[in-house]
PDB file of N, H, CA, C and O in Angstrom:
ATOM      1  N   UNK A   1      62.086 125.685  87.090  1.00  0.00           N
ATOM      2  CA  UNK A   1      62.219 127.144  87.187  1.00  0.00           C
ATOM      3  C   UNK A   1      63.694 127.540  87.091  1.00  0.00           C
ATOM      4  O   UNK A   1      63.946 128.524  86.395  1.00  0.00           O
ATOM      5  N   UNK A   2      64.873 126.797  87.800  1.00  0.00           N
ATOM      6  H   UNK A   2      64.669 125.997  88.365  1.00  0.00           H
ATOM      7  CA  UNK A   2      65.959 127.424  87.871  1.00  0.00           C
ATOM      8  C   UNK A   2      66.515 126.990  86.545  1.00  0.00           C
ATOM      9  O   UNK A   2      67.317 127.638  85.872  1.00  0.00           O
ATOM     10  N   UNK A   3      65.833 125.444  86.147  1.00  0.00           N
ATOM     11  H   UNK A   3      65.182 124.917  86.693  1.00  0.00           H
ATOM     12  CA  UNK A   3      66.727 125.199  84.573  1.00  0.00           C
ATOM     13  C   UNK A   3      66.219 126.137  83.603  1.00  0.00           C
ATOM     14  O   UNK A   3      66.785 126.271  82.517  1.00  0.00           O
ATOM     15  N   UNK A   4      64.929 126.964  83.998  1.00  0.00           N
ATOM     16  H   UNK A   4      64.470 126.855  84.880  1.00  0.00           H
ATOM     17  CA  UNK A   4      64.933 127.776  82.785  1.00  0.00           C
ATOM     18  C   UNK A   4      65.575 129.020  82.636  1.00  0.00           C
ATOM     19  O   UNK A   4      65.893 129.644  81.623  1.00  0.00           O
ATOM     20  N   UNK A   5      65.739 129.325  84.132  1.00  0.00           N
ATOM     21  H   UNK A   5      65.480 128.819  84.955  1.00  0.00           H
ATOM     22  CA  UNK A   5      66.826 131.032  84.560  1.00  0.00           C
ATOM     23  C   UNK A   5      67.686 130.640  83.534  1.00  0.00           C
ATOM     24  O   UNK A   5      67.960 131.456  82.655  1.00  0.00           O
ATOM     25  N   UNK A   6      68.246 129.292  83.509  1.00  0.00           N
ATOM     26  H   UNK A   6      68.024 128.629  84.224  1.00  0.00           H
ATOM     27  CA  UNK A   6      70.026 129.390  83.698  1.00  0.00           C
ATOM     28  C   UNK A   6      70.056 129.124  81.573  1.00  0.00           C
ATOM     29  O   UNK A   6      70.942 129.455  80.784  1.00  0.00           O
ATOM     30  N   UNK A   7      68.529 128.335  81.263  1.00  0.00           N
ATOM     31  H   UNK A   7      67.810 128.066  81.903  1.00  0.00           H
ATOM     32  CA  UNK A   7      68.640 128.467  80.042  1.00  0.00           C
ATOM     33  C   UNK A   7      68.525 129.867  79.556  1.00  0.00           C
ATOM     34  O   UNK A   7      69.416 130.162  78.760  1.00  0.00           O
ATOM     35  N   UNK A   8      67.675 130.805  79.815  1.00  0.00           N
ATOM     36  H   UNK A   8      66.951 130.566  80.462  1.00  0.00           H
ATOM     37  CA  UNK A   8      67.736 132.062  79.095  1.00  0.00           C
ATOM     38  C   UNK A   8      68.807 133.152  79.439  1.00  0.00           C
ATOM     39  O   UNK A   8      69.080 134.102  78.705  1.00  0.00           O
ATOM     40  N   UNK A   9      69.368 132.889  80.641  1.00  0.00           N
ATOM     41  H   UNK A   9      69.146 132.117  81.237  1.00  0.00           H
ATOM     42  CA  UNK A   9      70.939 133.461  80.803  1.00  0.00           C
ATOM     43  C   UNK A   9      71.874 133.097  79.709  1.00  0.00           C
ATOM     44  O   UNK A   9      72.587 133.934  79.155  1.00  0.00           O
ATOM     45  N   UNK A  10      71.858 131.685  79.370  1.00  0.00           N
ATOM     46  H   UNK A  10      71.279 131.006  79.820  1.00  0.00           H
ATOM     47  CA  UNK A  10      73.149 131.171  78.500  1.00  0.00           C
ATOM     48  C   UNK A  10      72.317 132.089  76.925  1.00  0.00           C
ATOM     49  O   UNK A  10      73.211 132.607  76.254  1.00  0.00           O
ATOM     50  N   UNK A  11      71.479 132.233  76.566  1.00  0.00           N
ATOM     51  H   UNK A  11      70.753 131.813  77.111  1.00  0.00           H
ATOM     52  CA  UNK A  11      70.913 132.565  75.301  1.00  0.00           C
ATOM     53  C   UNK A  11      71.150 134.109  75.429  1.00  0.00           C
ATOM     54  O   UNK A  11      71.086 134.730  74.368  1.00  0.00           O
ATOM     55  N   UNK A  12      71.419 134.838  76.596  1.00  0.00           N
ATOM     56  H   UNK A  12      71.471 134.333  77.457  1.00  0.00           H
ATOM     57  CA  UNK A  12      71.373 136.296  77.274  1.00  0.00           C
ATOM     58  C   UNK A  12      73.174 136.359  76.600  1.00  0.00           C
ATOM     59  O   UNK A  12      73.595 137.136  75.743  1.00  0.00           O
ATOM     60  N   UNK A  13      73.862 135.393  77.253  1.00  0.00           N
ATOM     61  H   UNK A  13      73.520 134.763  77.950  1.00  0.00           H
ATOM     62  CA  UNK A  13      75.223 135.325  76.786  1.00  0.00           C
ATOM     63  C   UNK A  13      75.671 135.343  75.327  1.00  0.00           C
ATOM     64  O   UNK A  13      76.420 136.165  74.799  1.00  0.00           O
ATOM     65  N   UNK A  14      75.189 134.485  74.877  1.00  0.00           N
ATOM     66  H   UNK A  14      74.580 133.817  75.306  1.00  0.00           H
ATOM     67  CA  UNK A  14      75.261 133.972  73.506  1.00  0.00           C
ATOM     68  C   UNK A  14      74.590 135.508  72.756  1.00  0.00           C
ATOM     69  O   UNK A  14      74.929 135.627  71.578  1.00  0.00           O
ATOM     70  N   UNK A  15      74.282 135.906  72.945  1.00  0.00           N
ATOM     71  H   UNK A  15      74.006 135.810  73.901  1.00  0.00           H
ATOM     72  CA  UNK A  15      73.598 137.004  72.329  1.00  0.00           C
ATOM     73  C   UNK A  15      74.652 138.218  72.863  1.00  0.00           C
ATOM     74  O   UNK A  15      75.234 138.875  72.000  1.00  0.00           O
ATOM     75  N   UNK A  16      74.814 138.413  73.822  1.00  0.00           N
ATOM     76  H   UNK A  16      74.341 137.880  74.524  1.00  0.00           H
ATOM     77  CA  UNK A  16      76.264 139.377  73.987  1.00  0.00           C
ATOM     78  C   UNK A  16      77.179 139.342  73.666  1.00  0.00           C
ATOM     79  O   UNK A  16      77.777 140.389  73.419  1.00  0.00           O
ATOM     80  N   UNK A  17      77.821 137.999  73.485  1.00  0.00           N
ATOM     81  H   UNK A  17      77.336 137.149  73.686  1.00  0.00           H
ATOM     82  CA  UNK A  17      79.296 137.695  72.979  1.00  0.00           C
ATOM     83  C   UNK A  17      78.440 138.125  71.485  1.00  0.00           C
ATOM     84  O   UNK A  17      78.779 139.215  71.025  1.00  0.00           O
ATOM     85  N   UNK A  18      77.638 137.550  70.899  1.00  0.00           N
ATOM     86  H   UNK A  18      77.362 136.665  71.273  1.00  0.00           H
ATOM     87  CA  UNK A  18      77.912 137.705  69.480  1.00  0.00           C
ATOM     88  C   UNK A  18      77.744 139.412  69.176  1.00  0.00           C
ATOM     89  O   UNK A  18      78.403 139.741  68.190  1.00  0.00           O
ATOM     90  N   UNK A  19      77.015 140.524  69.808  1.00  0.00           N
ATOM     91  H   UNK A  19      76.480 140.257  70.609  1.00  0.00           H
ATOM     92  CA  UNK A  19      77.124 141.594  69.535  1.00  0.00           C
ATOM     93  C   UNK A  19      78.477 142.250  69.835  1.00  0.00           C
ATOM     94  O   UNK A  19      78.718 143.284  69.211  1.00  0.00           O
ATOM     95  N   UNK A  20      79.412 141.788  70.716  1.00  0.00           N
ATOM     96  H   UNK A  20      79.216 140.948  71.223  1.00  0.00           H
ATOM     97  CA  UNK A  20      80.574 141.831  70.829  1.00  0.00           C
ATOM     98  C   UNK A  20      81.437 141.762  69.812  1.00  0.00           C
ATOM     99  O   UNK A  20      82.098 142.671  69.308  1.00  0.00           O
ATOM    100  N   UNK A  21      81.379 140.393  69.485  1.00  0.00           N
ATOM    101  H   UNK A  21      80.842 139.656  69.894  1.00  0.00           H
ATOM    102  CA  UNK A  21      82.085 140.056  68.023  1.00  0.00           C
ATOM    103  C   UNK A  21      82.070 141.029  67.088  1.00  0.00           C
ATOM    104  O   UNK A  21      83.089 141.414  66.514  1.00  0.00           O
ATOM    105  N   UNK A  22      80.536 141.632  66.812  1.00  0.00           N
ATOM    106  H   UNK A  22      79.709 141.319  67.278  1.00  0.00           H
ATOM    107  CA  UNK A  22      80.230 142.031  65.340  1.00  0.00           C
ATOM    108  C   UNK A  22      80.746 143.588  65.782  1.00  0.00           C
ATOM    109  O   UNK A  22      81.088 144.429  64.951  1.00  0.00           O
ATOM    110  N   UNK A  23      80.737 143.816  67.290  1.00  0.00           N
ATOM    111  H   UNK A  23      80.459 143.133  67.965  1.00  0.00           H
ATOM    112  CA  UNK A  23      81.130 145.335  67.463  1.00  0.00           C
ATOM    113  C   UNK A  23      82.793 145.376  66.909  1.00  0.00           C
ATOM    114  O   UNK A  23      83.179 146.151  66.034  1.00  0.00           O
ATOM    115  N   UNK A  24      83.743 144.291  67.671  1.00  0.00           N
ATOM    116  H   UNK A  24      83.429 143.661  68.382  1.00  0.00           H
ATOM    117  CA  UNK A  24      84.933 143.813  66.878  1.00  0.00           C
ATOM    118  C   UNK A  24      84.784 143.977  65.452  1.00  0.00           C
ATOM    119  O   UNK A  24      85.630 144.769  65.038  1.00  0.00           O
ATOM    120  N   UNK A  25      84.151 143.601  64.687  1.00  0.00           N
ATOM    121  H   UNK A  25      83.463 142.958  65.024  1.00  0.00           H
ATOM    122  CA  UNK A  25      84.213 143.358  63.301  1.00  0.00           C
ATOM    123  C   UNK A  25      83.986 144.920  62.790  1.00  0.00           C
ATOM    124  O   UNK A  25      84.566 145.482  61.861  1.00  0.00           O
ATOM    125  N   UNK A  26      83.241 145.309  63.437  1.00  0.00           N
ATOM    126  H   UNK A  26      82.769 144.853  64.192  1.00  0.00           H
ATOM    127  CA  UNK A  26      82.772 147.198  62.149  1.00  0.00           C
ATOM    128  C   UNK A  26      83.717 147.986  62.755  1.00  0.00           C
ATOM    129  O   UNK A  26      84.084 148.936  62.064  1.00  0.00           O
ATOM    130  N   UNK A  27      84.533 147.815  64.505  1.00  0.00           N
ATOM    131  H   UNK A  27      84.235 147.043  65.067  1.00  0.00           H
ATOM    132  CA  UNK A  27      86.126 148.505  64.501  1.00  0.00           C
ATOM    133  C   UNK A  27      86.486 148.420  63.802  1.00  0.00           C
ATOM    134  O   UNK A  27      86.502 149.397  63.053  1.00  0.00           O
ATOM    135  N   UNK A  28      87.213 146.975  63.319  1.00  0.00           N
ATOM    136  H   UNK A  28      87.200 146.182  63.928  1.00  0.00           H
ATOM    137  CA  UNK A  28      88.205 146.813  62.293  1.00  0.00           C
ATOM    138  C   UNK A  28      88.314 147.041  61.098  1.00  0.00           C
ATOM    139  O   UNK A  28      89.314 147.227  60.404  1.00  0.00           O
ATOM    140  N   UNK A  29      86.679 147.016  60.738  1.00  0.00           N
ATOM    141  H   UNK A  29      85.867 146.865  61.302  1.00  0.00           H
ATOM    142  CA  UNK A  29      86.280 147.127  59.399  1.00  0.00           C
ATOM    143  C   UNK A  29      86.140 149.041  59.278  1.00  0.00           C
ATOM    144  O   UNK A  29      86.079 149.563  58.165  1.00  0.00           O
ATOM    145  N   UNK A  30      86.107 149.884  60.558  1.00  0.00           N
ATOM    146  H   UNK A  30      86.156 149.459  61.462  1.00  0.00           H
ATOM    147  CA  UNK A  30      86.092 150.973  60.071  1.00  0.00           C
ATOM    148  C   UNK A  30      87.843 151.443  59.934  1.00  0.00           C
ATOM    149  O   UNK A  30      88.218 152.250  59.083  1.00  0.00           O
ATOM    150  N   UNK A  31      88.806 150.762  60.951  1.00  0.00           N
ATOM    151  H   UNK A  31      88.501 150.107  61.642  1.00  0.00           H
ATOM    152  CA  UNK A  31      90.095 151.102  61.099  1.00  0.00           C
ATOM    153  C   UNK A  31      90.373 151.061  59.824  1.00  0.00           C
ATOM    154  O   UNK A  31      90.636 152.086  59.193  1.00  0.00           O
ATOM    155  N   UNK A  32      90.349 149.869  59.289  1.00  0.00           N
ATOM    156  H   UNK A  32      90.136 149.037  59.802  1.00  0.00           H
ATOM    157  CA  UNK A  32      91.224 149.477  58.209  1.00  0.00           C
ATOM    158  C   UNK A  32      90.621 150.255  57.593  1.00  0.00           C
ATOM    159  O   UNK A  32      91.399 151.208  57.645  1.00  0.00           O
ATOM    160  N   UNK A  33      89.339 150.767  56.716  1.00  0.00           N
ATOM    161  H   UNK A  33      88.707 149.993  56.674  1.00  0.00           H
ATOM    162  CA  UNK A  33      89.132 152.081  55.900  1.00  0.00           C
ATOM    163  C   UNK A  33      89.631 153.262  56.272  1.00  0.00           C
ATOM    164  O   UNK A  33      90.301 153.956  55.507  1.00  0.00           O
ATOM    165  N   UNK A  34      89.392 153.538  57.289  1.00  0.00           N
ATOM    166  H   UNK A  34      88.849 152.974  57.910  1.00  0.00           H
ATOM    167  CA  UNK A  34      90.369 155.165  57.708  1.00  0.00           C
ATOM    168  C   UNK A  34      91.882 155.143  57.389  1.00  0.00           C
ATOM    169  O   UNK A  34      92.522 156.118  56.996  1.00  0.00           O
ATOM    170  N   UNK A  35      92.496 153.580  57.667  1.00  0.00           N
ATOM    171  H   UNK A  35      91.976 152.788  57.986  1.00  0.00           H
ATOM    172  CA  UNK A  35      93.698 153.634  57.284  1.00  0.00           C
ATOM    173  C   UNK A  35      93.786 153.555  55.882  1.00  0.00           C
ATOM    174  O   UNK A  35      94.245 154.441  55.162  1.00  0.00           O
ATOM    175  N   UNK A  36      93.418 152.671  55.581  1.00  0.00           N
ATOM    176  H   UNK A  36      93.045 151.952  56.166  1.00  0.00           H
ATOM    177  CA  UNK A  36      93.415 152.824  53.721  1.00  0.00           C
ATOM    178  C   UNK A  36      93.075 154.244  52.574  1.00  0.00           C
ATOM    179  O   UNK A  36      93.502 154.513  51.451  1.00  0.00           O
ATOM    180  N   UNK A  37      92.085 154.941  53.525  1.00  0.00           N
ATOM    181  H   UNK A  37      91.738 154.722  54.437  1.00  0.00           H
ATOM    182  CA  UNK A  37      92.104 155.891  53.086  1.00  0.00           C
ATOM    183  C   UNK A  37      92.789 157.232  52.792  1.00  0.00           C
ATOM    184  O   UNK A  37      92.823 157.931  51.780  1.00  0.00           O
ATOM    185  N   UNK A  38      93.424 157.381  54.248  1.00  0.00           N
ATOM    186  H   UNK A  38      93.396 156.813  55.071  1.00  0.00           H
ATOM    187  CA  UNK A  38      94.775 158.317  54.416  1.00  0.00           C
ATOM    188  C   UNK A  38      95.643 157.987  53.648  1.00  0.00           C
ATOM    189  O   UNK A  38      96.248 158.900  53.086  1.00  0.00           O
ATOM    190  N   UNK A  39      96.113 156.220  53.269  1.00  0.00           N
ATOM    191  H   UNK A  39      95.622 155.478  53.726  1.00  0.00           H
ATOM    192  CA  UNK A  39      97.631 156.428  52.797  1.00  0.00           C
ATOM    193  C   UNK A  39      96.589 156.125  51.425  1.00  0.00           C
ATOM    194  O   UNK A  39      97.059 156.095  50.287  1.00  0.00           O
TER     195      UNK A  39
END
């Protein structure tokens, strides 16, 4: 029971960091167009 808490926590993680990441990625990916676009 507790090895399975602690397995679907780490998959709970792994799944946040990576929506994290990709939230990182469409910032940057919108910055750098707004900037590119102005100049």
């Amino acid at each position: 029971m507790v090895q399975n808490k602690i397995a679907s926590s780490d998959i709970f993680t792994a799944f946040y960091f990576c929506i994290k990441q990709i939230e990182i990625i469409i910032v940057n990916e919108t910055f750098n167009y707004s900037f590119f676009s102005i100049k």
